[in-house]
C-alpha positions in Angstrom: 84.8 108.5 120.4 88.2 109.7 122.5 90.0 113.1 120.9 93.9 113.1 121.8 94.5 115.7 124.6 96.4 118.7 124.1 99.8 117.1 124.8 99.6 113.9 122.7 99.2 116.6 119.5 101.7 118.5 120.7 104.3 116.2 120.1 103.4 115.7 116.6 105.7 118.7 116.3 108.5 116.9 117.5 109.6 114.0 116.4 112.0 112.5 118.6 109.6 113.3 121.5 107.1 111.1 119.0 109.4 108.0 118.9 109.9 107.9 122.2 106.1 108.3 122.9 104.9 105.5 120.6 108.1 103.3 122.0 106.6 103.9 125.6 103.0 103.5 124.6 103.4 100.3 122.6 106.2 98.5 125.2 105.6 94.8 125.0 103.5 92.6 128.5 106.4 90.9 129.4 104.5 87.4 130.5 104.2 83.7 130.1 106.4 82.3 127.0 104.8 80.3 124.4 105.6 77.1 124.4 107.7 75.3 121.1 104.4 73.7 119.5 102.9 76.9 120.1 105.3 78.9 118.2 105.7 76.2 115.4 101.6 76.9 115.1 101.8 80.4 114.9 104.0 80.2 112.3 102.0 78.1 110.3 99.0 80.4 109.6 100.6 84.3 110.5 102.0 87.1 108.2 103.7 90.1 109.3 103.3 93.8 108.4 105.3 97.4 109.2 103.4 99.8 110.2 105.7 102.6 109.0 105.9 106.2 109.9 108.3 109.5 109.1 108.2 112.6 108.3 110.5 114.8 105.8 110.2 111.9 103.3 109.6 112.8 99.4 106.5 111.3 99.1 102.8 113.5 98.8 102.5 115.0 102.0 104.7 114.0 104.0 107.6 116.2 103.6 107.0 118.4 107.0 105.0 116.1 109.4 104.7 112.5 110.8 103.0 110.3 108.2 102.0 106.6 108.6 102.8 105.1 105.1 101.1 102.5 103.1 101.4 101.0 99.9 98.6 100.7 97.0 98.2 96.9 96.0 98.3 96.7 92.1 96.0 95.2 89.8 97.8 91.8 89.5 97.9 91.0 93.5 94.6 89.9 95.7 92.6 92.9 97.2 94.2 95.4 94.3 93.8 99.0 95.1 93.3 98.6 98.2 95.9 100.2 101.0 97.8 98.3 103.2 101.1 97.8 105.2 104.1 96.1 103.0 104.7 92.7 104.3 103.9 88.6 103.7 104.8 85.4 105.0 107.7 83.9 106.5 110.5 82.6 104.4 111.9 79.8 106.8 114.8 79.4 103.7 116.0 83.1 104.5 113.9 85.1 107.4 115.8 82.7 110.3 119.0 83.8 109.3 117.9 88.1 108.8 116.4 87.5 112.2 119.7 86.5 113.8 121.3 89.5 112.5 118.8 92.1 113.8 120.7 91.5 117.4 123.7 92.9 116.0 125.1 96.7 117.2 123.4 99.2 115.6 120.7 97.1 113.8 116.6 97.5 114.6 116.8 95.1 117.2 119.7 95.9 119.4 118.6 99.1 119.3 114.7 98.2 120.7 115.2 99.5 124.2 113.2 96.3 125.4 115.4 93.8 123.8 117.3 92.2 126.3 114.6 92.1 128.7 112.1 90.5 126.7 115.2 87.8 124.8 115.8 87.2 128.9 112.3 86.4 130.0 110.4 85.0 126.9 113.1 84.0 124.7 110.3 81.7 122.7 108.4 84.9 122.1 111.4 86.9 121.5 112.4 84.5 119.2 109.1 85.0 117.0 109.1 88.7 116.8 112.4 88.5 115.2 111.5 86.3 112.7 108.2 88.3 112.1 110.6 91.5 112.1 112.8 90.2 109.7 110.1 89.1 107.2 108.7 92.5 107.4 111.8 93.9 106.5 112.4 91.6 103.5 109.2 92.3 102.1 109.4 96.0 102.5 112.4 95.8 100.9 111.3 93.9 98.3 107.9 95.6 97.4 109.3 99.3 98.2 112.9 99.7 98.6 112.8 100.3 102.2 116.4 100.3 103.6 116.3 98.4 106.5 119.3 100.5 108.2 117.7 103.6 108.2 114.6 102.2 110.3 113.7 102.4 114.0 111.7 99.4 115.6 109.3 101.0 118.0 107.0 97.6 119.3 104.7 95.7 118.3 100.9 95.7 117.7 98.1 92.8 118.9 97.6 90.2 116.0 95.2 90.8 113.6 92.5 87.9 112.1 91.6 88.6 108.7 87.7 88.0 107.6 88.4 87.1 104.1 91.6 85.2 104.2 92.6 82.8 106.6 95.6 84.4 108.0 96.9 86.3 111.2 99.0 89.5 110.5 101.7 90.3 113.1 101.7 94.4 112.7 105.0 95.7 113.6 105.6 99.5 114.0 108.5 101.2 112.7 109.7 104.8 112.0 111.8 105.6 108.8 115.1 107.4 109.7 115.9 109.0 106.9 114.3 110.2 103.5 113.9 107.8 101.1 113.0 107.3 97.5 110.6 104.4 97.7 110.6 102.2 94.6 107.5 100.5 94.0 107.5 96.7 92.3 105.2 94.6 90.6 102.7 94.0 93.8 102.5 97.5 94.7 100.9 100.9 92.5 102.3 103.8 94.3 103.2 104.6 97.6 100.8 106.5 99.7 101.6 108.9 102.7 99.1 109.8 105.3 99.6 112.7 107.7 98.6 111.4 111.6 96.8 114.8 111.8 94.8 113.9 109.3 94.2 110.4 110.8 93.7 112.0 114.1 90.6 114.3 112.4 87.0 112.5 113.0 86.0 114.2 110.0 88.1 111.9 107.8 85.8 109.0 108.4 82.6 107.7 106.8 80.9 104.9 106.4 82.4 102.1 103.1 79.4 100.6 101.5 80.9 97.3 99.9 78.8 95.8 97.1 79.8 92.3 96.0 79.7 91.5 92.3 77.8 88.5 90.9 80.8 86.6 90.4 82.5 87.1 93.9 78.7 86.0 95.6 79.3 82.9 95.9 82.7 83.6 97.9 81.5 86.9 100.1 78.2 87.1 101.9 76.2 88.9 102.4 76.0 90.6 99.1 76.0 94.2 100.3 78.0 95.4 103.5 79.0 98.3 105.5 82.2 99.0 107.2 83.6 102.1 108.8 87.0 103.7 106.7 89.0 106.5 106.5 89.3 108.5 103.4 92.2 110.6 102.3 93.0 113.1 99.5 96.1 113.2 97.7 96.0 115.2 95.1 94.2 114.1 92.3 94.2 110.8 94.4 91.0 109.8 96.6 92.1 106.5 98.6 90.2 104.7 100.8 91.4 103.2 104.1 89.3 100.0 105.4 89.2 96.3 106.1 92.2 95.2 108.0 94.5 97.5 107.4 92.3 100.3 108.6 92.2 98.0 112.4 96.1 98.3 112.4 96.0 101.5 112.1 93.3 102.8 114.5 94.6 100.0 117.0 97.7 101.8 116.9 96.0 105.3 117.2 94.1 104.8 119.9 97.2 103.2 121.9 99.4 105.6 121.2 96.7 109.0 120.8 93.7 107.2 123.1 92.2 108.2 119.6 88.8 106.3 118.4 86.9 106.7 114.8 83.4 108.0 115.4 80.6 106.3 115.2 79.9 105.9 111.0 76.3 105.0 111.1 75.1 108.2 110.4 78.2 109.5 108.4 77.7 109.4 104.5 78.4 106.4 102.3 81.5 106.1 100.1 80.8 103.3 97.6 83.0 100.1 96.8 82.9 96.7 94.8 84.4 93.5 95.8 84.4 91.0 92.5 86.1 88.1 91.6 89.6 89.6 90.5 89.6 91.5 93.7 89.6 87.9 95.5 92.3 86.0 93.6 94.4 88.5 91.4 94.7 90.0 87.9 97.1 88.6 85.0 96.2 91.7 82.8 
């Protein structure tokens, strides 16, 4: 396990200083381009997420420090109640064109202080993480009301595979401006705010015992599993941070913090089920 030093929780206290730490920390490799038929692949089997962050918003906890915030999947979408960062596939109809326009003054984009340098030496790969940026944005805005001009592209995260889909999420790290009244739609339950102390706190983790339901077993095996997760208190609320999600997130702690979840092995069990209308959805 690595503990942030002194310095790295400092800054939690300022958050200018933050942005420009997490900017620094996450600055792209600027290396070989992919080639066309490597970019056309990508786009064939990837999805892309925000990894959002603020502070002074109005949501639970999050009115006085940095927050990372996630949204709680409803009953009528795949993997419902679980948490997880707003975003989906891209829109070739629509995403193409929003991607264009994130170059423009004073939008996410042209304000990325890496921009021009990475458009300039990989302008295949450029050309990607604007068209993952802007289908992050639509879905955000779609599934939370997130208002695109009042957020702050900060870089971008390593791909993520999921183990139960197949499907590679581009996570893409972003701090809201401004406060916000975030208005939840059908595919999302509430909105849920996480202070990066907390996330930061080796206490917070245990160990998620997964028990799959006779009607999910012949879809998910083995029948019982372990994984590590993060659980957080919200009031009356007890969420529970895992699976893929929970990667992004400690990816991005331990590059921006050097920050790693203990070991759960020995840490006690929080309990979970995975059945068949976690897998494909809920009409009810």
């Amino acid at each position: 396990m690595r503990n942030p030093d002194p310095y790295l929780r400092a800054i939690l206290d300022h958050p200018s200083s933050l942005q420009e730490h997490i900017e620094e920390r996450l600055a792209p490799e600027i290396a070989e381009d992919p080639s066309l038929e490597e970019l056309k692949k990508q786009l064939g089997m990837s999805s892309s997420v925000l990894l959002l962050l603020g502070c002074g918003l109005r949501e639970n906890g999050c009115a006085q420090e940095p927050c990372v915030i996630l949204n709680r999947r409803s009953r009528r979408v795949r993997q419902r109640g679980d948490l997880c960062c707003p975003g989906g596939t891209v829109e070739m109809s629509l995403d193409p064109i929003l991607a264009k326009a994130l170059s423009l003054p004073h939008l996410p984009l042209a304000r990325w202080r890496y921009w021009s340098e990475l458009r300039r030496k990989r302008p295949h790969a450029a050309r990607l993480l604007a068209l993952h940026l802007a289908t992050g944005l639509r879905e955000s805005w779609e599934e939370m009301r997130l208002n695109p001009l009042f957020f702050r592209f900060l870089g971008p995260l390593p791909p993520e595979k999921l183990r139960l889909f197949v499907r590679v999420i581009h996570p893409l790290v972003g701090w809201v401006s401004k406060p916000q009244r975030f208005v939840p739609n059908w595919e999302v339950d509430r909105i849920v705010a996480i202070p990066l102390r907390h996330l930061l706190d080796p206490g917070h983790y245990y160990r998620y015992r997964l028990y799959v339901a006779p009607d999910a077993q012949g879809a998910v095996e083995p029948p019982t599993q372990d994984f590590p997760c993060f659980v957080h208190q919200d009031g009356v609320h007890v969420e529970v941070l895992w699976g893929a999600t929970f990667r992004i997130v400690t990816l991005f702690l331990f590059k921006v913090f050097d920050f790693s979840p203990p070991d759960v092995s020995d840490r006690p069990i929080v309990p979970g089920l995975l059945d068949a209308a976690y897998l494909n959805g809920s009409r009810a």
